[in-house]
Each structure stands twice: as structure tokens, then as C-alpha cells.
C-alpha positions in Angstrom: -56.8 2.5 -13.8 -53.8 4.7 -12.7 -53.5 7.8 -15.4 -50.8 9.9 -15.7 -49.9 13.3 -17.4 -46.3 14.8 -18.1 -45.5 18.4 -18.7 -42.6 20.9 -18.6 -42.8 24.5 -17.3 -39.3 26.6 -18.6 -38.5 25.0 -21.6 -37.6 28.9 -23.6 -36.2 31.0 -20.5 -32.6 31.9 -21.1 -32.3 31.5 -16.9 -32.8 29.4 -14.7 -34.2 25.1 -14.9 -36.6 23.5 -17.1 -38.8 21.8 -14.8 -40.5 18.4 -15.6 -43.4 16.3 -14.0 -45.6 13.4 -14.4 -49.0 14.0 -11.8 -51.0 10.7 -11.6 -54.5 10.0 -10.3 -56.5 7.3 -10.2 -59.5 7.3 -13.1 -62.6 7.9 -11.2 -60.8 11.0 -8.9 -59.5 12.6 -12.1 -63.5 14.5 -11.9 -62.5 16.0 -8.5 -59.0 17.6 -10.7 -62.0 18.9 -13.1 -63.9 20.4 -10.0 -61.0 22.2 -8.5 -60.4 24.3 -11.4 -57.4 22.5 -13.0 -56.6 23.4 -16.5 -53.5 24.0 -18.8 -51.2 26.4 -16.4 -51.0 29.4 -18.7 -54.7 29.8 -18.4 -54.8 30.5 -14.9 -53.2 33.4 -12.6 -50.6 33.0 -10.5 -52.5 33.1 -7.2 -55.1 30.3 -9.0 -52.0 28.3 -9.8 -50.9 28.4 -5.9 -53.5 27.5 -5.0 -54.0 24.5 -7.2 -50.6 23.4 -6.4 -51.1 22.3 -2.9 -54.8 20.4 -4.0 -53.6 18.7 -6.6 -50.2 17.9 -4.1 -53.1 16.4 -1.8 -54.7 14.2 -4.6 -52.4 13.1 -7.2 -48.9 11.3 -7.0 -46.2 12.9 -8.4 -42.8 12.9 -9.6 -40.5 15.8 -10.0 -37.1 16.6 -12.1 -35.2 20.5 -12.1 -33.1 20.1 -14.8 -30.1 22.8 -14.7 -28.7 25.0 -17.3 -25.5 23.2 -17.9 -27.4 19.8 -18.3 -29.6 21.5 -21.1 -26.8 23.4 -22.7 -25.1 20.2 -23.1 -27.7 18.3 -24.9 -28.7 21.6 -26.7 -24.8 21.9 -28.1 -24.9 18.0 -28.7 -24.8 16.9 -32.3 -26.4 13.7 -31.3 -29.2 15.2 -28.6 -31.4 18.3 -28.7 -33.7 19.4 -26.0 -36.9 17.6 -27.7 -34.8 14.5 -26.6 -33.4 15.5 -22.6 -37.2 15.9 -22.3 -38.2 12.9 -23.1 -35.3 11.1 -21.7 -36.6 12.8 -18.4 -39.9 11.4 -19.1 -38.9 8.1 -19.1 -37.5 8.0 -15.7 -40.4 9.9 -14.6 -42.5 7.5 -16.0 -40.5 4.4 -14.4 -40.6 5.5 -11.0 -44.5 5.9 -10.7 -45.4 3.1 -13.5 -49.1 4.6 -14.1 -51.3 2.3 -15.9 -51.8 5.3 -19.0 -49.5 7.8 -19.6 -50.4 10.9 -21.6 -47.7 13.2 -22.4 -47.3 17.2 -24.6 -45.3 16.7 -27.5 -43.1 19.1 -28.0 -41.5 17.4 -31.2 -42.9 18.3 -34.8 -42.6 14.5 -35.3 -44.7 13.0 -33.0 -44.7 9.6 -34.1 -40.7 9.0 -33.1 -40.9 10.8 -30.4 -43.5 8.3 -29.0 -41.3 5.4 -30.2 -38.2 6.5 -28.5 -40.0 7.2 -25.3 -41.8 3.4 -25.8 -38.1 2.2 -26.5 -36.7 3.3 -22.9 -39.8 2.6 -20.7 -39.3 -0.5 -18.8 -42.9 -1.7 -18.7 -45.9 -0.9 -21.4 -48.6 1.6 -20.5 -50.7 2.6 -22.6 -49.1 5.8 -23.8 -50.8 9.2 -25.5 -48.4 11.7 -27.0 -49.8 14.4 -28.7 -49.4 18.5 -29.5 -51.8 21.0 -26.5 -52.2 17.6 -24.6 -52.1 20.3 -21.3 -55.5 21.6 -23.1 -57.1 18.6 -23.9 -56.6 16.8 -20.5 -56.8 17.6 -16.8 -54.4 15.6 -15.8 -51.7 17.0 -18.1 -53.3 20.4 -17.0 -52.3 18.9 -13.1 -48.5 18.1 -14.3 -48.5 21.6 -15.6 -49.7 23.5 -12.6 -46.8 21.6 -10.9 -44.4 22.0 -13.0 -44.9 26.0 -13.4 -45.6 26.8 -9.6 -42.1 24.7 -9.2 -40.6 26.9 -11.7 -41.8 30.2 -10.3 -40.5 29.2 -6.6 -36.7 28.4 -8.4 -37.0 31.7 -9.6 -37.8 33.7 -6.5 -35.0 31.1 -5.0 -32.6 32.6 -7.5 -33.7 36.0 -7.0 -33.1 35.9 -3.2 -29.6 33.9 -3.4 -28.3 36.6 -5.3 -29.8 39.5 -4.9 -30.6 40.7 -8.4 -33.9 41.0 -10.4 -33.9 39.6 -13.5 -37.4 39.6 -14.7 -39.3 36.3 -15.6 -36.2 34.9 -17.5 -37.7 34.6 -21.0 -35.9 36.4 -23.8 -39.0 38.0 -24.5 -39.0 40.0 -21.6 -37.0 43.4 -21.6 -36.2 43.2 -18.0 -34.4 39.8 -18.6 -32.5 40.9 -21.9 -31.1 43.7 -20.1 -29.7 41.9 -17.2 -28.2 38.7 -19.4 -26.6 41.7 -21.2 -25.0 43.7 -18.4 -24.3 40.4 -16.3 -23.7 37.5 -18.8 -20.7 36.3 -17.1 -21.4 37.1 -13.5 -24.0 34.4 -13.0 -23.9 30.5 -13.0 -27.5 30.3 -13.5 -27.7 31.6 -17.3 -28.1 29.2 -20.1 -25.6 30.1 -22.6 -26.8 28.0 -25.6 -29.7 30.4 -26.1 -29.2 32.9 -28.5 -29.8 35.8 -26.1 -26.7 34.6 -23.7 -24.5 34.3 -26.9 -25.9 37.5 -28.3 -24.4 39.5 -24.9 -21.3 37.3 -24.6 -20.3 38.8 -28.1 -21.6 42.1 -28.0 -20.1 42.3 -24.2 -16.7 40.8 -25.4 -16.6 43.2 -28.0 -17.2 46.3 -26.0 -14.5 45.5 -23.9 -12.0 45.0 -26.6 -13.0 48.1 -27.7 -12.3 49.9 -23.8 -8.6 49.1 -23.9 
């Protein structure tokens, strides 16, 4: 049996893509995932994560989505979408294009029940399919998706970094580095989300200070 795991790394950062990915293995190898050290991303280091990138590149199949801030912002701004959805409209089509036998994905709706169903509603075959809350916790191969998916993040980051010259931080509201560049520079940049309260928060405040200069 083909298993499968699907995580996100970037869902809250205020720059840069929310990237998605389903890692898939077959049953008996998912023990050599376990040997290697592979657990939920956030509890490993950076340089573990590296390094875990390329093994688990080696063993596992893998699928692979960057989704942009305008494509977030719209579904975030939709009345009909919100991000719980784009995620797991992106997880269908992930899901298509390897067709794993068992697919086991981290919820991030409340209700988990319809988020299963509209994922089962889209899929055009019938794995067996587990959603549930800290499923990156519970099972390697979630843990594998989210190694991916955060060491792919990171590298967009430095990517964005480089292209433009500018430090920003880690790109979470959360980090004072990053609040103090969306504030100074929060319409200098294509790569902001500006749904996110922290964009919105400068836009005014910086809108207002310049009525203010004249």
C-alpha cells in the first residue's frame, strides 16, 4: 500500500507563499522515514530539516504547490472561499496527480468532518483518507510532507531576500523585524499579502501619515 501525507508550511506569514505538499512512500519503507529522524518540522532545527530534505527527496514521491500572495488574498477576501478551503482545493490536485492508495492529511479547519467531505467530493478516485488536527505529530509521513514543505518555504524566502535586496525577517507578524519592514515598505513590494491584518494595519497607518506630511 502506497501512503501519503499532506502538509503546509506558511500558512500565517504576512510575506511571501504558503507552500503545500503531499510526500508518499510505500508502507513497509515508511520505518526507514522513522529511522532517519523525520518528525513534525517545527520540532527539528533548521540544519536537521536540510538535511532531511534531500533523504526523504531520495525515498518518497512527492508533489509540490507555492501558492502566491495574490492567489491567497483572493480566496481570503472571497465571500464564498477562505484559506481553510484554497488549502484543500490544493490538496485535491496534489492528491490527483500521485493517487496514493491512503492519504492522511492536517486539518486545519475546526470542522473536520466537512472538510473531509469536500476534499472526498473533488478527488477523482477513493483512497482511503485520514483528516485529522497535529496529524504532522502523529505520523511520519505527514512529518515527511512537512519537512518539505518548510525547507521549500525557507529557500522562497532567502529567494526573496536576494531578488530584492532587503531583510525582512522570517515574515510572520509575530516577528518585530517583519512588522517593521511591512510598515516602512508596504507598498514597495509585490510579495506582501495584504489581506492580513498587519499589511492593512501599515497601509492605513502609512496612508495616514502621508496625509498628514502635506
Amino acid at each position: 500500500m502506497i501512503i501519503s501525507g499532506v502538509e503546509e508550511a506558511g500558512r500565517g506569514p504576512v510575506i511571501g507563499p504558503m507552500v503545500m505538499v503531499i510526500a508518499a512512500v510505500d508502507e513497509k519503507n515508511e520505518f526507514k522515514l522513522k529511522a532517519m529522524g523525520v518528525k513534525d518540522s517545527k520540532m527539528l532545527t533548521p540544519e536537521q530539516r536540510e538535511r532531511l530534505y534531500n533523504e526523504i527527496k531520495d525515498l518518497c514521491k512527492f508533489e509540490m504547490v507555492k501558492i502566491q500572495p495574490d492567489e491567497i488574498d483572493a480566496a481570503v477576501l472571497s465571500e464564498e472561499t477562505n484559506l481553510n478551503w484554497l488549502e484543500a482545493d490544493h490538496s485535491v490536485v496534489l492528491i490527483n496527480k500521485l493517487r496514493p492508495d491512503k492519504v492522511i492529511l492536517d486539518c486545519p479547519s475546526t470542522n473536520i468532518k466537512a472538510y473531509k467531505e469536500h476534499i472526498l467530493k473533488k478527488l477523482d478516485y477513493k483512497p482511503i483518507l485520514v483528516v485529522e488536527h497535529k496529524a504532522d505529530v502523529k505520523y511520519t509521513i505527514v512529518g515527511a510532507a512537512s519537512i518539505l514543505a518548510k525547507v521549500s518555504r525557507d529557500h522562497e524566502i532567502k529567494k526573496l531576500k536576494a531578488k530584492y535586496g532587503v531583510d525582512f525577517g522570517s515574515g510572520y507578524p509575530s516577528d518585530p523585524l517583519t512588522v517593521e519592514f511591512v510598515s516602512k515598505n508596504f507598498d514597495k513590494y509585490p510579495f506582501f499579502r495584504q489581506s492580513w491584518e498587519t499589511w492593512q494595519h501599515a497601509k492605513k497607518h502609512g496612508g495616514q501619515k502621508k496625509l498628514g506630511e502635506f
